[in-house]
N, C-alpha and C positions, 0 to 999 in steps of 0.2 A: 568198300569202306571209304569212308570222306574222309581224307587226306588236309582238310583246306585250314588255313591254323586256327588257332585262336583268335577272337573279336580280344582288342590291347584293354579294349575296359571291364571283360570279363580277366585277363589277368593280372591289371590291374588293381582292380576291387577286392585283390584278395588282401593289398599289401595296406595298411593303417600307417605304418612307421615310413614317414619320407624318402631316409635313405633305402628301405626296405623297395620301395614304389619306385626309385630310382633306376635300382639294379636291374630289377623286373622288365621296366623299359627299355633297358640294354640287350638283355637276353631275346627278349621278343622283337627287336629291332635285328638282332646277330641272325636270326633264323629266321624272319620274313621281310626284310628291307627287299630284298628282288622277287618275291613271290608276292607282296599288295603292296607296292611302292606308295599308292595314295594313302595307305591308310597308313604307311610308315612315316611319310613325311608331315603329315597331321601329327600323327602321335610326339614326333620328333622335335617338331615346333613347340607346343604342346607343352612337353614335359621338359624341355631345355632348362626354360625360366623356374619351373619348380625344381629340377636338379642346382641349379646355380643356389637361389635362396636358403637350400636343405645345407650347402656346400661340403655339397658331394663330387668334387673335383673329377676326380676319376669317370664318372658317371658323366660328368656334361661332359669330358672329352672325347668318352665312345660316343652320345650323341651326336654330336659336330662332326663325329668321324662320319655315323649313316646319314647324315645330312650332305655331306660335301658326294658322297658315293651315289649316293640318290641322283643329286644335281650332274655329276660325270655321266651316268646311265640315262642319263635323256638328254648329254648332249648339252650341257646347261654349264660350260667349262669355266667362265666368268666367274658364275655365282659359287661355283664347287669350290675356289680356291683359297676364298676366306674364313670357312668353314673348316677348310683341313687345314689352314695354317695356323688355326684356334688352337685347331683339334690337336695338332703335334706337341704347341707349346704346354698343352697341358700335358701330354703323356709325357715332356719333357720334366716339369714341376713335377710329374707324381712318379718318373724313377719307371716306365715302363715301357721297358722295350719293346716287348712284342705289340702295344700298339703304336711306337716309332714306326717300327718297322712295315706295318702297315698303310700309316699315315702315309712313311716314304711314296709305297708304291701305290696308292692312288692321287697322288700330288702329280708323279712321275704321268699317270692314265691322263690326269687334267691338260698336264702343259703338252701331251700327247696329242690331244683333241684339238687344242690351239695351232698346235703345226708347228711347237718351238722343243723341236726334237734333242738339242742336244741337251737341255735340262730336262726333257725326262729320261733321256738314257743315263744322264748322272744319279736322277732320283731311283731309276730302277736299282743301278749297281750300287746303291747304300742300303736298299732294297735288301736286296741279296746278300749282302756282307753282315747286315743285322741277322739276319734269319739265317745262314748259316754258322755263327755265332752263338744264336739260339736254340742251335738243330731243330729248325722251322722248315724240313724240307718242301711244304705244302706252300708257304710263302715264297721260298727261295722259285720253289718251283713257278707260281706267278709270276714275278719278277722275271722270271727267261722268255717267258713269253710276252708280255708286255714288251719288253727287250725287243725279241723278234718282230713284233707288230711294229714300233718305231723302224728299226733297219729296213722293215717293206714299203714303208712309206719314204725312207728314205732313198729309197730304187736302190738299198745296196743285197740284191736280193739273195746273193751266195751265202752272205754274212746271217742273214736273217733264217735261213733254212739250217746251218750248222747250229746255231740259239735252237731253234724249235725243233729241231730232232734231240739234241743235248735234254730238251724239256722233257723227253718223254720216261726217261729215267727219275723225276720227280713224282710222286704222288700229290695231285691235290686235289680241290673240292671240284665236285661234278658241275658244278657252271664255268670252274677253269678249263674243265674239259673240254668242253663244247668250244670256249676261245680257242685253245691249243688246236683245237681240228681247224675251226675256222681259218686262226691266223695259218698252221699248215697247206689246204685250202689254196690259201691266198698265194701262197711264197712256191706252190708248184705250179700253179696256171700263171705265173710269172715267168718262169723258167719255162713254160714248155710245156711240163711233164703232167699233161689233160687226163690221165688215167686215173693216177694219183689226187691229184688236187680235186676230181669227182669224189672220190672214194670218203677223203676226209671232210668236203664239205658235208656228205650224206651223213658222213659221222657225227658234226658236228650239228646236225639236225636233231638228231636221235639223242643225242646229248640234252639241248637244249630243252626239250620237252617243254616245258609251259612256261619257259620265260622269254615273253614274244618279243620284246626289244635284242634278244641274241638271234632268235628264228631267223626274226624278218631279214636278218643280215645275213646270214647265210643261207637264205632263199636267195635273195640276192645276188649275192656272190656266185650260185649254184647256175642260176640261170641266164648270167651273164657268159659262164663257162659253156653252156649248150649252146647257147647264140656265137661264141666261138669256134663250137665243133658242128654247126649246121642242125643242129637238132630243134629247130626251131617249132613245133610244136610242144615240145615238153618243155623249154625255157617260157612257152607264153602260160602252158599250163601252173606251172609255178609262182609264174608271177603273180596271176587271178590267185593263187593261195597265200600269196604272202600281202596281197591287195587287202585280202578279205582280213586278215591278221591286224593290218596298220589302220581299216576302216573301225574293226573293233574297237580297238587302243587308242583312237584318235590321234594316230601318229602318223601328223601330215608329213614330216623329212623324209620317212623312209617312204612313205605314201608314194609323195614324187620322186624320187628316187628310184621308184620300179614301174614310176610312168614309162620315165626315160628308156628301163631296160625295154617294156612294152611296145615301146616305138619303133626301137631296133627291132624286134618279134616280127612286129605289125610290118614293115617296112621290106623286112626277108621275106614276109610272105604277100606279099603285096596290098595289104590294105593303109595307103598312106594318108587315109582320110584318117583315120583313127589316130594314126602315127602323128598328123599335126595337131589335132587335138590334144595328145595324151602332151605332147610338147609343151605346150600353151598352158596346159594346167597345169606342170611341173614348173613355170616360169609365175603364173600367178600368186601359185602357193608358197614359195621359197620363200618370193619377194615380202609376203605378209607375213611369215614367221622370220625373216630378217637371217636368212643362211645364205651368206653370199655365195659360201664354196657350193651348195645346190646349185643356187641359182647362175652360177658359173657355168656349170655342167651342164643347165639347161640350157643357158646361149648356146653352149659350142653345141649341142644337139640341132638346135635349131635352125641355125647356121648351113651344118652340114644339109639338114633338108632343104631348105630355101634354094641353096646350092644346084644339089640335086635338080629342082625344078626349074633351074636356069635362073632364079630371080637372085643374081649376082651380086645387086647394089642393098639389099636388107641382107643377104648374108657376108657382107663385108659388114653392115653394122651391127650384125649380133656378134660377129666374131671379132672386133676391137672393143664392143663390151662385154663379150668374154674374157677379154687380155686386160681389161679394166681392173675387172672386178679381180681379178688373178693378180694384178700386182696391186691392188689394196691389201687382201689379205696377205702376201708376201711383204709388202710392208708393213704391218699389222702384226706380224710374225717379228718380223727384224725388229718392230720396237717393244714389242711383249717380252723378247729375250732378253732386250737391254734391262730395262724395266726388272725383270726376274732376279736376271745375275746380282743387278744392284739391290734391290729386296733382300736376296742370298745371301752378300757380303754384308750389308750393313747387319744384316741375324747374327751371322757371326762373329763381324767385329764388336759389337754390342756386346755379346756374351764372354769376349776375352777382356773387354774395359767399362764394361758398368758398375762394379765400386768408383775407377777411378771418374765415371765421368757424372753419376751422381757428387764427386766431391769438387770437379772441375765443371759447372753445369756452361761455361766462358765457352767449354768445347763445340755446345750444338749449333752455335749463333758461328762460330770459325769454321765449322763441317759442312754448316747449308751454302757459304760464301764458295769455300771449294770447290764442293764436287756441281753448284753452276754454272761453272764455266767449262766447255770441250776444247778451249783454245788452251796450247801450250805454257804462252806465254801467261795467258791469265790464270791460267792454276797454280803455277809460280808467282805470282804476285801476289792471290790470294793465298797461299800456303805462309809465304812469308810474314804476311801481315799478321795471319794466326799463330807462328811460330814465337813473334816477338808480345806477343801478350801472355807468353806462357813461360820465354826463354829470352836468352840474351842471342839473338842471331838475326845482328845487322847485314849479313852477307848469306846468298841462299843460291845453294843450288838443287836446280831439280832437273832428273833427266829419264829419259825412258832406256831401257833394256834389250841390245841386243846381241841375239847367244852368250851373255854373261858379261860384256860390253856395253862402254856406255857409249848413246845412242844417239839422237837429236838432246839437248840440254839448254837450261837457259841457269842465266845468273843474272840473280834481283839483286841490288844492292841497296840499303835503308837509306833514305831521302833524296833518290833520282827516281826522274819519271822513266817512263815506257822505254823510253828510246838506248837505257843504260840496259834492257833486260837482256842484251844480246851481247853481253861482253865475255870473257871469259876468266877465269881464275883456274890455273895448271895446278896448284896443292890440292883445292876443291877436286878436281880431276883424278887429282893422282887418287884420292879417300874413295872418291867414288865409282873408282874403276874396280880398287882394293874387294870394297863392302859387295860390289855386286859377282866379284869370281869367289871370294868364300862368305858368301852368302849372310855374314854377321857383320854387327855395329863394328865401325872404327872407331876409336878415340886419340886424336894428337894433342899432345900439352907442351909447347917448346915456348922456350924463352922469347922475350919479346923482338920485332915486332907480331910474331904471327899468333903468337894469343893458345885460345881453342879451338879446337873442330871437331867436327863430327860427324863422320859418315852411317846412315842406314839405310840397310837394303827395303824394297816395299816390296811385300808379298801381297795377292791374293789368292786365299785358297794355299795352291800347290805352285803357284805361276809366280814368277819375279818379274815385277813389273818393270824396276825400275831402283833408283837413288835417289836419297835426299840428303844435305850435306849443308851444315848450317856454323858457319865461323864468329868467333868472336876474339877480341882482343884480349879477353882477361883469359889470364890463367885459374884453372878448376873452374870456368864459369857452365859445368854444366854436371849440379850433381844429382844426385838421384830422384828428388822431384822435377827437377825439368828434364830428368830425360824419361820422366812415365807423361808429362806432358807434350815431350817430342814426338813419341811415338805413336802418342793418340792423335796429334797433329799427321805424323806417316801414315796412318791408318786410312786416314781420310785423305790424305795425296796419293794411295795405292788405290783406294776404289776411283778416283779420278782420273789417274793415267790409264786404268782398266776401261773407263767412259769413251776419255779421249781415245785409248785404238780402236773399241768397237763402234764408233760414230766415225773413225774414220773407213770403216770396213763398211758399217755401213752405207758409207756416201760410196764405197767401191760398188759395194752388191747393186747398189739402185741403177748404176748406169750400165753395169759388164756381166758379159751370158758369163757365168762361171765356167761352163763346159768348153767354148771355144775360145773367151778372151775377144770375141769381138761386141760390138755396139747391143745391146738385150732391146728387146723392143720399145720399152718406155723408152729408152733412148731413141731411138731408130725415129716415133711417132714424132719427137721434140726436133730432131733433125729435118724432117718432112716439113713441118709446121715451117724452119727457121729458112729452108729453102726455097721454100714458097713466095713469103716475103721481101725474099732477098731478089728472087725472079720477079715481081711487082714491082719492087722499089728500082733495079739495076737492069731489069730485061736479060741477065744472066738466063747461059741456056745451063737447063739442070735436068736431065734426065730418071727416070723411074724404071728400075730391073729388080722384077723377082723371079727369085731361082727357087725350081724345086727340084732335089736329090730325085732321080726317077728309082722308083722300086724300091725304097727305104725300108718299107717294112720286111720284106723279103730278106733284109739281112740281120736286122732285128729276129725273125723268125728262125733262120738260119741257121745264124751262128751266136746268137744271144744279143744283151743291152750293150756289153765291152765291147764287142765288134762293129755297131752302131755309132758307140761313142768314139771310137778311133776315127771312124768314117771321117764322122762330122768335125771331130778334129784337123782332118788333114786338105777337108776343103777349105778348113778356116783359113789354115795356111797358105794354101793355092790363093785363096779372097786376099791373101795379104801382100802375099809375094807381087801378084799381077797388077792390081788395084795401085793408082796414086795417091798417094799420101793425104791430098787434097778430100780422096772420095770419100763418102760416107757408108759406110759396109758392116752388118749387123747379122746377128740370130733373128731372124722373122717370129721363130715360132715352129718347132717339130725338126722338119728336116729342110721347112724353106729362109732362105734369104736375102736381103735387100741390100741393094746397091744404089746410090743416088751419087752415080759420075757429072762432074759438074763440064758437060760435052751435050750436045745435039742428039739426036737419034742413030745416027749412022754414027758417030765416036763409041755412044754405047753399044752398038749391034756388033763395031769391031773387038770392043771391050772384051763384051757378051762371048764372040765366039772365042777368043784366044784362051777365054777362063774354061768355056766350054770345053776343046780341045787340051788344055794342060790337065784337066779333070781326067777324061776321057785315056790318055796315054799314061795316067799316074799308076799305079800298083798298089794298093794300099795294104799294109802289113797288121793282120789281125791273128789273135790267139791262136796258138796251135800253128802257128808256122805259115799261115795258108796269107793268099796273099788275093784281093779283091780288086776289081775292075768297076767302076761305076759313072754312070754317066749322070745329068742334069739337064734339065728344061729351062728353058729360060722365056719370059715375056718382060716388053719393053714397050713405055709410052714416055712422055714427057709432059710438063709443065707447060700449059696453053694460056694465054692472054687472055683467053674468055671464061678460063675457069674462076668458079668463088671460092673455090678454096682446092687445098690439097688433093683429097678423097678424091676426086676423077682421074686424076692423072692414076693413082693407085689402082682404084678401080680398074681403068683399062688397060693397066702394064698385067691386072690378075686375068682378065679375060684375054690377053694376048699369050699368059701362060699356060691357059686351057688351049687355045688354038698350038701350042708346042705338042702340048700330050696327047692331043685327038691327031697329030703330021702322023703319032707314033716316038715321041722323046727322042731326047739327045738332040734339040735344034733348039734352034732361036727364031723366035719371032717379035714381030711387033706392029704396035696398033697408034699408031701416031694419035 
């Protein structure tokens, strides 16, 4: 029996009445958007513009919904978001939760895809909290899993398998199934547990059946898990299936995507001609469809082979444009969230003050001056200046929040410049210490000289950001019109101070490994460059050591990812305690890292071994009681007068740390 749906213009041809032709397009969009995505997304374009003109509300926002869905399921995460942010405001205007609640969670899949994980674990659990609301267990049920798939990416992998087991108690539609195996799959060949995580990949095979944008991936997934356990004929077998799938579909990501697994194949079983091949086209291809995190993946492959064949100095350059390309998109990440949250906020705050700000339109031209500035003192001076076009508050304080305390603060005072922003007023203080521990407006009205005041706390969301606190001399000078324009003025200094700490966090994330608190590699790269320099300009002697953890994975494999990260934790501290203050000491990258002691060869050799040795004699205390022993490799070159740049010295401190690991680890070497 043909299974295959309907042609949209034999079901459409039956409907004469617009809104009639509308709905039709929704229904046949609902039940074949992932079974002929081209013929959905034609139809969808299509019929949009005639849905709007008919205005049949409802109707263009399920459109916009399988339009943005379409754009998520190839990966197209840019284009998906304007679509479903259409698509929500209208299910908003028309009063319809269950496709809110929808919208939530593929908004949540989008900002998934982008890698700005804690807005879609936020979109999931609104997600979920709609749909359990609407006893929508089939939604709720997505929503956990989608959940789960963010916690695996975000390597919190216990957390993600408690989410995906919880999910299996939900009923929902058979293409969530196939995810739920998958993401399961995923979150046990993370842990370990290769039995399992086979089981549900196959399952999620069997699942999938004919929708090969889910196949292809867990073939994938499937046979990168056999290439784990040695089974290297059946992972290569799989992969020529899932080749043959993306050659179909003309889907080049996933195409190169299972070059790469292929490589790995080719490479276990010894055909490395293949293997740099299959590289090379995984690297050409990304580059033309513009996927950096691919083409990422393909450096660090590439790398590693070059490696392998000894050609050290292109696999030092594939693998620093691998680390490129990895903190583009990690910054790309960091500013898409900022970007989002503010997006997020301004939605919101819109929707609590647009009577008043349609009647106060003075507000939008006071909001854009605001939230441009990330400097302290300039959002205070711009807050102020908005404040006094709306209110009487010659005197301003604004401060940030912490634990329910006020924090860093400034006070603006009306007709001083800059240099008065740092003064202080103790009443201000006293209002805004008040408003931010019970979390409501102050108001003081005392005899003269001290006038009005008025303390408000700034919320975004659920979070207290901060105080605003604005004095005047008159008494009653702030009645109920200036204070619905006070607050749309705080509205707009809470998204601002929300700006200013995330651009402060961010300026943290761009230079510091989260994990160990020491230098991240874009840093470490800026350091190299600046000591370079300084050794040309001053003849300073400046040394180059890279350390590799010996056996890293071994304990990773062992004893899990928390037994790893304690490791590396605890070498940091050893790097810290031993290291001078002076030195320049960083995360490399995995489990290796760089020291640039501003010493000779033999200061660093002595450096080298003492860090060696305090490593060596340390005990390191990991889950479960058990307590670890671990040594490091060490190679060393230095900063030469004939070099043109950095990169040799590095170079030859990295092959000085292959001549460590071929002595047999735990030594130091070096290659002047």
């Amino acid at each position: 029996m043909d299974d295959s749906p309907l042609s949209p213009d034999e079901v459409l041809a039956r409907e004469g009445d617009p809104t009639a032709r509308a709905l039709a397009a929704v229904e046949w969009l609902s039940a074949n958007f992932r079974k002929s995505p081209d013929q959905a997304k034609a139809l969808a374009e299509r019929e949009l513009a005639l849905a709007r003109s008919a205005g049949t509300g409802s109707a263009v926002a399920w459109i916009q919904f399988y339009i943005g869905w379409i754009h998520v399921d190839r990966d197209q995460y840019e284009a998906a978001l304007p679509a479903l942010e259409e698509a929500r405001l209208g299910f908003e205007r028309g009063a319809e939760p269950a496709g809110i609640a929808r919208t939530f969670n593929a908004i949540g899949a989008a900002y998934l895809g982008l890698g700005v994980y804690d807005l879609a674990l936020d979109y999931f659990e609104r997600c979920s909290e709609c749909a359990e609301a609407l006893d929508r267990p089939d939604m709720a049920g997505a929503a956990l899993i989608n959940t789960a798939d963010c916690l695996y990416e975000l390597e919190r992998y216990e957390e993600a398998r408690e989410v995906i087991e919880r999910a299996v108690d939900y009923r929902v539609f058979a293409h969530n199934e196939a995810v739920r195996h998958h993401v399961a799959g995923m979150v046990y060949r993370a842990l370990g547990r290769k039995a399992e995580a086979e089981s549900q990949l196959l399952a999620a095979l069997k699942k999938a059946g004919d929708v090969d944008f889910q196949s292809v991936e867990s073939i994938r997934a499937l046979a990168e898990l056999y290439l784990d356990m040695g089974r290297f004929d059946e992972a290569s077998a799989l992969v020529e299936r899932g080749l043959r799938v993306a050659d179909r579909e003309n889907d080049r990501l996933h195409g190169a995507q299972l070059r790469l697994v292929r490589a790995k194949a080719d490479k276990a079983l010894g055909r490395k001609d293949r293997a740099l091949a299959d590289i090379q086209a995984a690297i050409a291809t990304t580059e033309a469809i513009g996927s950096r995190k691919g083409e990422a993946d393909a450096y660090k492959a590439l790398s590693e082979e070059l490696r392998d064949a000894g050609d050290f100095e292109r696999s030092l350059g594939a693998i620093l444009h691998h680390q490129e390309l990895k903190d583009s998109i990690r910054t790309e990440q960091i500013n898409r969230r900022i970007v989002g949250i503010k997006e997020e906020q301004a939605r919101r705050e819109a929707s609590l003050y647009r009577e008043r700000l349609e009647q106060l339109s003075i507000l939008g031209e006071i909001g854009r001056k605001i939230t441009s500035s990330l400097d302290l003192v300039g959002i205070a001076e711009a807050v102020r200046s908005g404040a006094a076009r709306l209110a009487d508050a010659p005197i301003l304080l604004l401060g940030t929040a912490a634990k329910r305390k006020l924090g860093q603060f400034v006070v603006v005072v009306a007709g001083r410049g800059p240099e008065a922003a740092h003064g202080g007023d103790p009443g201000l203080e006293a209002i805004a210490a008040r408003c931010l521990l019970s979390r409501k407006e102050e108001l003081e009205e005392e005899a003269e000289p001290e006038g009005s005041a008025l303390g408000m706390p700034l919320v975004v969301g659920e979070r207290l950001v901060g105080a605003l606190c604005v004095r005047s001399p008159r008494l009653g000078a702030y009645d109920k019109g200036q204070l619905e324009g006070l607050r749309a003025v705080a509205a707009y200094a809470a998204i601002a101070l929300e700006n200013h700490r995330l651009f402060r966090q961010v300026e943290d994330l761009a230079a510091i490994d989260p994990l160990t608190g020491l230098l991240n590699r874009r840093s470490l790269m800026s350091c190299l460059q600046e000591e370079y320099k300084q050794r040309r300009r001053y003849g300073r002697d400046v040394s180059v050591v890279i350390i590799d953890l010996d056996r890293f994975k071994t304990v990773n494999d062992s004893f899990g990812h928390e037994a790893g990260d304690l490791v590396l934790i605890a070498f940091a501290g050893i790097l810290r305690q031993i290291s001078r203050e002076s030195d320049r000491v960083g995360r490399y990258g995995g489990e290796e890292f760089l020291l640039l002691p501003g010493t000779d060869l033999e200061g660093a050799a002595a450096l080298s071994e003492r860090i060696r040795i305090a490593l060596a004699e340390a005990e390191i205390e990991v889950p479960n009681g058990r307590k670890l022993s671990i040594t490091a490799s060490f190679g060393i070159s230095a900063f030469e007068s004939r070099d043109p740049g950095p990169e040799l010295a590095l170079s030859r401190a990295d092959q000085a740390l292959y001549s460590s690991k071929n002595k047999g680890r735990n030594c130091v070497s070096v290659l002047p």
